[in-house]
N, C-alpha and C positions, 0 to 999 in steps of 0.2 A: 402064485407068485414064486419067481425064482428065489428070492434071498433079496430083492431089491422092494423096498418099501413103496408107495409112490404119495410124495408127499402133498397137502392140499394146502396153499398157500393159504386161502379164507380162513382155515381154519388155525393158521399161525396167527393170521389176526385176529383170531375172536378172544383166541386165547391172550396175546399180549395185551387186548383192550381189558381184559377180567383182571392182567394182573401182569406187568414188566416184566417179561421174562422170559413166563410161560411161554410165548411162541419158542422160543428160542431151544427149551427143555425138547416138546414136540420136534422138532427138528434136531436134535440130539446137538446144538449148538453150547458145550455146556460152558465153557468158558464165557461168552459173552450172555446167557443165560444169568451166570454170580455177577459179571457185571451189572445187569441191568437190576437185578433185585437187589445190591447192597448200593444204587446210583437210587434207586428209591428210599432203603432207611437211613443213608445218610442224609438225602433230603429232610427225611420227616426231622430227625433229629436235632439235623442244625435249622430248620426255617420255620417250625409251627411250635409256638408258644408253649412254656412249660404250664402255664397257669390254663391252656383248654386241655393238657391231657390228665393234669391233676385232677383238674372240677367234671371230668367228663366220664360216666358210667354208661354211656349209650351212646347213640348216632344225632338222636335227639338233644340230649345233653349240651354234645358238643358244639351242634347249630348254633344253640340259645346263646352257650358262652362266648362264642364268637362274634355274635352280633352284638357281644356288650366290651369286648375291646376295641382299644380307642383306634379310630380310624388315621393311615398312615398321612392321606390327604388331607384331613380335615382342618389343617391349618392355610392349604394352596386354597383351597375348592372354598371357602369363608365365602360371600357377598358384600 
């Protein structure tokens, strides 16, 4: 190779599906790489409940306590 890298698109997406960003890193795209991974923790932060990352020690954990808050629909979706 002269100096010119040659990049493989798949594998931008394998990486961005593992984890927001990463493709972006791979492609040496860093600016929008910090976007994509702080558009993810400020998701987690503002949208998923304090009470599953407190009660939650595992991947497991957090399933269970998930399935025991209350459901947003569950007053539409009644019978």
């Amino acid at each position: 190779m002269t100096g010119n890298m040659h990049k493989r698109p798949w594998l931008a997406a394998v990486l961005a599906i593992v984890m927001p960003g990463l493709g972006h890193v791979y492609l040496r795209s860093w600016f929008r790489a910090l976007l994509w991974f702080w558009m993810v923790v400020l998701s987690a932060v503002l949208f998923v409940p304090e009470e599953l990352i407190d009660g939650a020690d595992s991947m497991g954990d957090a399933l269970a306590l998930s399935s025991e808050l209350p459901s947003r629909h569950s007053s539409r979706c009644s019978p």
